[in-house]
C-alpha positions as semicolon CSV with decimal commas, in nm:
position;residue;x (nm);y (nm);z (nm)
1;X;-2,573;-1,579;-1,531
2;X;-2,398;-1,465;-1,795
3;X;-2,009;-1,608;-1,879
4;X;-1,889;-1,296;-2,064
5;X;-1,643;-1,458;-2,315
6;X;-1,790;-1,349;-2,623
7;X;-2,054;-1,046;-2,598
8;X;-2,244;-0,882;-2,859
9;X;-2,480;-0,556;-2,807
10;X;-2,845;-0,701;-2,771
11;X;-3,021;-0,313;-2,767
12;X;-3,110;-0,087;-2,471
13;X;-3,377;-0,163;-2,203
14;X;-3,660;0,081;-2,123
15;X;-3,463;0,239;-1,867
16;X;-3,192;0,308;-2,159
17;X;-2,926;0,122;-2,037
18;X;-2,688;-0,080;-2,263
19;X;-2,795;-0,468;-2,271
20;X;-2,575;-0,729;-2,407
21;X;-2,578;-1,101;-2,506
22;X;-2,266;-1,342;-2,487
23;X;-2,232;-1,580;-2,859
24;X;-2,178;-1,879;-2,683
25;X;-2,421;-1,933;-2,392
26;X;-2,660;-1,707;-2,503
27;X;-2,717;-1,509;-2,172
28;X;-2,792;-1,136;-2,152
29;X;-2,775;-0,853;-1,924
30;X;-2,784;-0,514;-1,870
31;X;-2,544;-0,228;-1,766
32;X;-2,175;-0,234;-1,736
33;X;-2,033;-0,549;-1,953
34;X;-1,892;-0,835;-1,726
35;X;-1,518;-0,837;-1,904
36;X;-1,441;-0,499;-1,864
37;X;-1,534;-0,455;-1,476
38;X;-1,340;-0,752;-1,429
39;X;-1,046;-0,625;-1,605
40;X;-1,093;-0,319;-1,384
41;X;-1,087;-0,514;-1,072
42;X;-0,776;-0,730;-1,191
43;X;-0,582;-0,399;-1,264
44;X;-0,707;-0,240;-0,926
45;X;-0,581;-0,576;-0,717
46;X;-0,268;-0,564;-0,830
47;X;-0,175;-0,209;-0,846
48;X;-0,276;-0,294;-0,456
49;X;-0,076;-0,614;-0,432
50;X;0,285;-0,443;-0,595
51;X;0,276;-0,099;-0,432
52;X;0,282;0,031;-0,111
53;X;-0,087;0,204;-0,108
54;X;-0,370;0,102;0,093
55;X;-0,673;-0,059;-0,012
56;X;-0,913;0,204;0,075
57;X;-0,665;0,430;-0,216
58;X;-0,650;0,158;-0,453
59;X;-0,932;0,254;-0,619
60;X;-1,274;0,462;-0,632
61;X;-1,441;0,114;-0,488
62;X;-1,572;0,324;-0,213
63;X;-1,437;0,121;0,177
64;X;-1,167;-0,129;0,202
65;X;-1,444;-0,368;0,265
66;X;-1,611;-0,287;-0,093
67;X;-1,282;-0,329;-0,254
68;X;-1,216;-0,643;-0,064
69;X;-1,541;-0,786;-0,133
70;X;-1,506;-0,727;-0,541
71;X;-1,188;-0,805;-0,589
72;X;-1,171;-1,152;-0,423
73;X;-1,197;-1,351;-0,676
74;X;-0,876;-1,197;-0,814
75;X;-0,702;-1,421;-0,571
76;X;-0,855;-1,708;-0,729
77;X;-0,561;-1,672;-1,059
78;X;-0,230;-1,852;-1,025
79;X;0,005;-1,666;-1,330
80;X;0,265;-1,934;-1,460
81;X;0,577;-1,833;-1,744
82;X;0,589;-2,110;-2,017
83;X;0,892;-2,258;-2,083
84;X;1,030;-2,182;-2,440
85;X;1,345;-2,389;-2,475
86;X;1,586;-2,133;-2,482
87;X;1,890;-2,182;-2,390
88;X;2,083;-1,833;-2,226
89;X;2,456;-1,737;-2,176
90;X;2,415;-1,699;-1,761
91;X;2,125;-1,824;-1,527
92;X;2,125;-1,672;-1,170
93;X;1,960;-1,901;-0,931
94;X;1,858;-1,842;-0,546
95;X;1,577;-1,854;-0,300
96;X;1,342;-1,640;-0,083
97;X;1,200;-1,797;0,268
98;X;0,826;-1,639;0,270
99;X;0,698;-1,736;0,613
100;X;0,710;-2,140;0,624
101;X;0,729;-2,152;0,257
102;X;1,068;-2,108;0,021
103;X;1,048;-1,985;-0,296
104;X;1,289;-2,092;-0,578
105;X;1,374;-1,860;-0,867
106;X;1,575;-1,871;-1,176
107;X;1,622;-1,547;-1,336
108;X;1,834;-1,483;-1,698
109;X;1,928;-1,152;-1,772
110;X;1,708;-0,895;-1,655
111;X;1,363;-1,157;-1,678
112;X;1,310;-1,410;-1,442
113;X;1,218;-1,721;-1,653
114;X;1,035;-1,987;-1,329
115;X;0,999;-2,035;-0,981
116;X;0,950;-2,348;-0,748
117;X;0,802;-2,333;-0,447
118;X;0,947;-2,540;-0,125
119;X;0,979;-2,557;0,217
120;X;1,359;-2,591;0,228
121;X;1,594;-2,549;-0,015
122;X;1,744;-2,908;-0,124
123;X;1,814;-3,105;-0,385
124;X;1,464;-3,192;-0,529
125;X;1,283;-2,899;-0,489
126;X;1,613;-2,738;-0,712
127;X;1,582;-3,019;-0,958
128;X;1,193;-2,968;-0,978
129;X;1,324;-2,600;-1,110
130;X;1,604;-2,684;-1,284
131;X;1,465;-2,943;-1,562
132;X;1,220;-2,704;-1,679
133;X;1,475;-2,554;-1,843
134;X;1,783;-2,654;-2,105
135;X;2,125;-2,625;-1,944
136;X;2,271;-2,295;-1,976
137;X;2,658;-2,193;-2,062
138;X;2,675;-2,025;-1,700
139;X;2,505;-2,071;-1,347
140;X;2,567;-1,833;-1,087
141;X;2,503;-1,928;-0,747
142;X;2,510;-1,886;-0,375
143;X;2,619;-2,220;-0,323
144;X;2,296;-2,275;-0,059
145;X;2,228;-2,635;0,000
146;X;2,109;-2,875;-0,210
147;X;2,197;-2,669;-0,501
148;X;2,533;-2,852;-0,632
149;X;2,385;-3,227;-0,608
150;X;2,076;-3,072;-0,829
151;X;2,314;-2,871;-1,084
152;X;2,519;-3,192;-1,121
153;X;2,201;-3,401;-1,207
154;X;1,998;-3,152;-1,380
155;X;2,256;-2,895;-1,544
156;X;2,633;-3,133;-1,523
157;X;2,765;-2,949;-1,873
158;X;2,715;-2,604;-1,691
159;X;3,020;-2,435;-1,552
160;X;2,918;-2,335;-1,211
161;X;3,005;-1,971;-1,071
162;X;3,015;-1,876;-0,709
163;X;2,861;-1,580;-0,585
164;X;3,199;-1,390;-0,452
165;X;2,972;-1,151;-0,216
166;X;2,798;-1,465;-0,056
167;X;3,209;-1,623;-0,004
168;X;3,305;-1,293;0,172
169;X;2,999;-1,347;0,414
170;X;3,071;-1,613;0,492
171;X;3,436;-1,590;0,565
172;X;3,326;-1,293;0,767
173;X;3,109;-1,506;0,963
174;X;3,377;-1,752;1,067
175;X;3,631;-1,493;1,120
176;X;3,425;-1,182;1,233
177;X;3,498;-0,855;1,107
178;X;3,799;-0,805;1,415
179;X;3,971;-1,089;1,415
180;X;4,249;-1,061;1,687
181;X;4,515;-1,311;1,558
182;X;4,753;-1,234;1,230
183;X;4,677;-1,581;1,063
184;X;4,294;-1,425;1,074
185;X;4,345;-1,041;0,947
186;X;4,540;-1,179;0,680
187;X;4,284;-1,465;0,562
188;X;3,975;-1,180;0,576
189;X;4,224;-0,923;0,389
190;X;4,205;-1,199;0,148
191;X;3,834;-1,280;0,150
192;X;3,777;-0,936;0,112
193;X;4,005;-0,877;-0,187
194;X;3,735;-1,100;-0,427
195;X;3,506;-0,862;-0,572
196;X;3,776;-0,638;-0,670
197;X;3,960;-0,891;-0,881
198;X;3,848;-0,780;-1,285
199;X;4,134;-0,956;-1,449
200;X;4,300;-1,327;-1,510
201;X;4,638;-1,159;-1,393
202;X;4,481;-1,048;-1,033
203;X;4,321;-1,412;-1,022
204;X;4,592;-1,594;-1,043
205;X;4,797;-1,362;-0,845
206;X;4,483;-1,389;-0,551
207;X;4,529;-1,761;-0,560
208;X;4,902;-1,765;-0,506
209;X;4,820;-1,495;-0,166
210;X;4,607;-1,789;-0,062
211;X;4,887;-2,024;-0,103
212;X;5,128;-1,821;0,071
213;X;4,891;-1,779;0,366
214;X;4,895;-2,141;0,418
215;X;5,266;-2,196;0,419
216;X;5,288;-1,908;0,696
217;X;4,986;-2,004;0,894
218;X;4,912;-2,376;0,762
219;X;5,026;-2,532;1,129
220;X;4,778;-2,378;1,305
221;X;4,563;-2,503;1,060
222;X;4,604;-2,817;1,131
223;X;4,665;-2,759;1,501
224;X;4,477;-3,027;1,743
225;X;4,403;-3,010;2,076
226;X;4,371;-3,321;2,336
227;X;4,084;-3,369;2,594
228;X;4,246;-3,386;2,945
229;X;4,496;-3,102;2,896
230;X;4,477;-2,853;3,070
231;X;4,282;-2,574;2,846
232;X;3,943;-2,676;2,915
233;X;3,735;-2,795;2,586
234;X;3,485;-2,565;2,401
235;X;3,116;-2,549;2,444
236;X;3,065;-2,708;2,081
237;X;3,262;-3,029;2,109
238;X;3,067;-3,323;2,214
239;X;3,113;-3,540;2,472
240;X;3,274;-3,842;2,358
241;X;3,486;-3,594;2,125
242;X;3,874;-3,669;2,252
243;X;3,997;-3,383;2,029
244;X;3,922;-3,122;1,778
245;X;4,099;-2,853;1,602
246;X;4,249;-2,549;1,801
247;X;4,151;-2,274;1,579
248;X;3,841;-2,390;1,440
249;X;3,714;-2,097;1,316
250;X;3,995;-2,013;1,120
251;X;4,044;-2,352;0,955
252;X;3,664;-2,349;0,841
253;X;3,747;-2,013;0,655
254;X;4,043;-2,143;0,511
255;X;3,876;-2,484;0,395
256;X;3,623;-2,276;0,256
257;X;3,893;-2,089;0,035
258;X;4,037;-2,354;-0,032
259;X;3,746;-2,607;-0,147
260;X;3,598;-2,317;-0,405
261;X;3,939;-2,237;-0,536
262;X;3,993;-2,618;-0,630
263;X;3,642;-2,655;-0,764
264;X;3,732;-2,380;-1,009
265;X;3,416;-2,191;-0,929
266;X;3,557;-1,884;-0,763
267;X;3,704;-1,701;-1,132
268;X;3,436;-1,874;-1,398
269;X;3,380;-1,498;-1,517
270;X;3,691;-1,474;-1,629
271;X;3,757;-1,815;-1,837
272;X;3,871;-1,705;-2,203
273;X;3,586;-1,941;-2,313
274;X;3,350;-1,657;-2,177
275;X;3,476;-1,359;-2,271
276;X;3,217;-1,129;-2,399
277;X;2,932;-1,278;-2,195
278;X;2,944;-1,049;-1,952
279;X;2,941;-1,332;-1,689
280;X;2,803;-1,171;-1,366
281;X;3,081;-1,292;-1,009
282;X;2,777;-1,218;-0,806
283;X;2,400;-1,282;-0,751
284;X;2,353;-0,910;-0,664
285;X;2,089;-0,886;-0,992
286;X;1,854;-1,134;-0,821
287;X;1,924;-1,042;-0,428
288;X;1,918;-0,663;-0,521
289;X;1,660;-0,617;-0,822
290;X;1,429;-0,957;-0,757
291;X;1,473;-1,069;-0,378
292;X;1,481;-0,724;-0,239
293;X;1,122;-0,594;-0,428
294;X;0,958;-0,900;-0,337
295;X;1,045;-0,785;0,052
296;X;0,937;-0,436;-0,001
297;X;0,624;-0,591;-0,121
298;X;0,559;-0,802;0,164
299;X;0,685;-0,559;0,414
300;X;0,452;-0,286;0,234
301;X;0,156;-0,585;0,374
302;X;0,285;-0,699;0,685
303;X;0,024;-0,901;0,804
304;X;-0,091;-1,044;0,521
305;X;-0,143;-1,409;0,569
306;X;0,070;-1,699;0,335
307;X;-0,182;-1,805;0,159
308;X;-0,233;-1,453;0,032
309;X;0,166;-1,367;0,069
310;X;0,225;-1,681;-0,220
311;X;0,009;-1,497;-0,513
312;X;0,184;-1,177;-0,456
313;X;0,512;-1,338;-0,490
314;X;0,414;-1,510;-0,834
315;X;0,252;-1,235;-0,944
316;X;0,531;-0,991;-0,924
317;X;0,745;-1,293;-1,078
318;X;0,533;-1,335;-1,393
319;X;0,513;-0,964;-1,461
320;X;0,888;-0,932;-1,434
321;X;0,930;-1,228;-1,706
322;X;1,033;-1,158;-2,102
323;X;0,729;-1,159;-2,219
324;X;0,430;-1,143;-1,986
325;X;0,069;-1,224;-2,106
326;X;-0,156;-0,946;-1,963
327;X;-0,321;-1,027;-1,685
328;X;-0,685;-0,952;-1,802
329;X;-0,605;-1,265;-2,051
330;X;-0,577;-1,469;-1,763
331;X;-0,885;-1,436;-1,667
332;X;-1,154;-1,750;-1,653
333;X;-1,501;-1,824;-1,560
334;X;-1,431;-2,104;-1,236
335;X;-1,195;-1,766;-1,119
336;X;-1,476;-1,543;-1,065
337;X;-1,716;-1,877;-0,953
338;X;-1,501;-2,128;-0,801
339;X;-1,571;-2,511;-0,820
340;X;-1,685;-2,651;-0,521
341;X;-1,601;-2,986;-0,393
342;X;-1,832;-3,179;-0,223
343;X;-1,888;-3,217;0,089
344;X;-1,730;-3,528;0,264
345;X;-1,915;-3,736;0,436
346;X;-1,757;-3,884;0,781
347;X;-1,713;-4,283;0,769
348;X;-1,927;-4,530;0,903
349;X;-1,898;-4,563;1,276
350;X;-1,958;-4,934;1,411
351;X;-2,258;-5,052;1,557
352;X;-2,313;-5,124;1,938
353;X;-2,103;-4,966;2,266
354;X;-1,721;-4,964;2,194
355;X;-1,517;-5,131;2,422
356;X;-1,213;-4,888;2,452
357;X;-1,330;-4,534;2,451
358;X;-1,220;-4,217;2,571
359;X;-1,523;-4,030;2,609
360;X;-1,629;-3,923;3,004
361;X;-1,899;-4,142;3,166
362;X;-2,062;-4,189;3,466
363;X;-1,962;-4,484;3,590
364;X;-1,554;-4,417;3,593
365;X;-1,697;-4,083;3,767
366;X;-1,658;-3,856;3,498
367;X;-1,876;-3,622;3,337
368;X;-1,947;-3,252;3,264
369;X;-2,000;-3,119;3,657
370;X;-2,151;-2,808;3,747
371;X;-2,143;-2,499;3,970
372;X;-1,863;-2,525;4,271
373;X;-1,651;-2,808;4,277
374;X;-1,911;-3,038;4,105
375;X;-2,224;-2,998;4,325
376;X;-2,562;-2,881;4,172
């Protein structure tokens, strides 16, 4: 066995057929050198992984099953982007659900710069992400949960942006796109208005429409209605509930207005402080260039199970960072040999008949029968 980190031509055999000897264990071998059909296979696995091709096209291996069978170590390397300690303008954060898995991922311009995976988004699985790197000027995000305890622990001197698409969705999904009453065309007029507001003028101008909605339409904002009335109480109020709000729906949309606009995380992108930044309103560079070709790629290999979905996510991830080491660098001996644990051997089991068992035995009438209905 040969390791193939340093090789050296040794001469030809009889046959004529290039032999070669590695510096540092002092191995040799003949034919094709060890490095550079592994390189091959590396760079045959993942043009397979991130496109759309089949594995019988991936390569001249011969069958999928060839191509499979040389190429499984490849799964074996887990790429990771150092941290450098930069600190950036913006950071646009979010997360992708990959069967029971969630994957966290911070992106900064056009690079993404880490990843974290999860199974839900909360609080520490964002702060596992977050303190990798130093705070930056700007965070952009969806506003999922867990994300604002973490960016007040982790990132607290970071002005915090709101994704404006992700508002409108959600005021569309309390409202609906047809809402039948006034009070609710108006409010989604409003929710819908965001993403076309460029300037501090239109801002402030937006705000005051919000305030003017709720001295038209605040009562039925605030609008209760009594258990034992008459109008008979909504699937979604408990039991023991003696009241709730009459036009729930609307009042969540409004709340959710209104709870941004106080924050002052609905217009960060257009603070004087950040003129010039370029400060993104939405997350559209990580749900349309990041999110969306890590979908195509697992949609490309439907099928594929997560334990093979998780290495194509971090691959395309730490190809799509700054500055990438290539993947043939990555490359170590335990990838293409794997360590083996050792076996584990069960515990001792106590000596003599146990007293409480659930195993079948004769006596109680149980045991493994036979033919029909137990006889012989």
């Amino acid at each position: 066995m040969i390791c193939g980190r340093a090789l050296v031509r040794n001469g030809k055999t009889a046959a004529g057929k290039q032999r070669y000897r590695c510096l540092e264990c002092g191995a040799s071998r003949s034919g094709e050198r060890p490095d550079v059909s592994r390189r091959a296979e590396l760079d045959a696995f993942l043009g397979w992984l991130l496109g759309a091709g089949s594995q019988a096209g991936a390569v001249s291996f011969g069958t999928a099953r060839s191509f499979r069978r040389r190429t499984a170590w490849c799964w074996n390397i887990s790429p990771a982007i150092p941290a450098t300690g930069e600190v950036h303008d913006q950071v646009q954060i979010d997360g992708i659900y990959v069967g029971s898995w969630c994957c966290l991922i911070a992106i900064a311009g056009e690079h993404v710069i880490g990843w974290q995976w999860c199974d839900t988004e909360k609080k520490a699985a964002w702060a596992a992400l977050l303190q990798r790197f130093p705070a930056p000027r700007v965070v952009i995000t969806d506003g999922g949960s867990g994300i604002a305890a973490a960016l007040s622990d982790c990132w607290s001197d970071s002005a915090v942006q709101r994704c404006l698409v992700h508002v409108q969705r959600n005021v569309r999904t309390h409202l609906t796109s047809r809402p039948r009453t006034e009070a609710g065309k108006a409010l989604l007029r409003l929710g819908r208005a965001l993403t076309r507001i460029r300037t501090s003028a239109q801002a402030a101008a937006w705000l005051g429409h919000l305030n003017d909605w709720y001295q038209d339409y605040g009562d039925l904002v605030r609008a209760r209605t009594y258990r034992g009335t008459t109008t008979p109480a909504p699937a979604w109020v408990r039991a023991n509930q003696t009241w709730w709000f009459t036009h729930d729906r609307l009042r969540k949309a409004y709340r959710l207005l209104e709870r941004i606009s106080q924050a002052g995380t609905l217009f960060t992108y257009l603070r004087h402080e950040f003129i010039g930044l370029d400060i993104a309103a939405t997350t559209n560079r990580i749900e349309g260039g990041t999110n969306a070709q890590l979908r195509l790629i697992l949609r490309a290999h439907r099928g594929m199970s997560e334990e093979h979905q998780k290495p194509a996510i971090e691959w395309y991830l730490y190809l799509h960072s700054e500055t990438p080491v290539p993947p043939a660098r990555l490359i170590r001996p335990e990838h293409q040999t794997p360590i083996r644990l050792p076996a584990q051997t069960a515990p001792d089991q106590p000596h003599g008949p146990e007293e409480y068992g659930k195993a079948a035995t004769a006596e109680e009438g149980l045991w493994a029968r036979k033919g029909w209905a137990g006889r012989p």
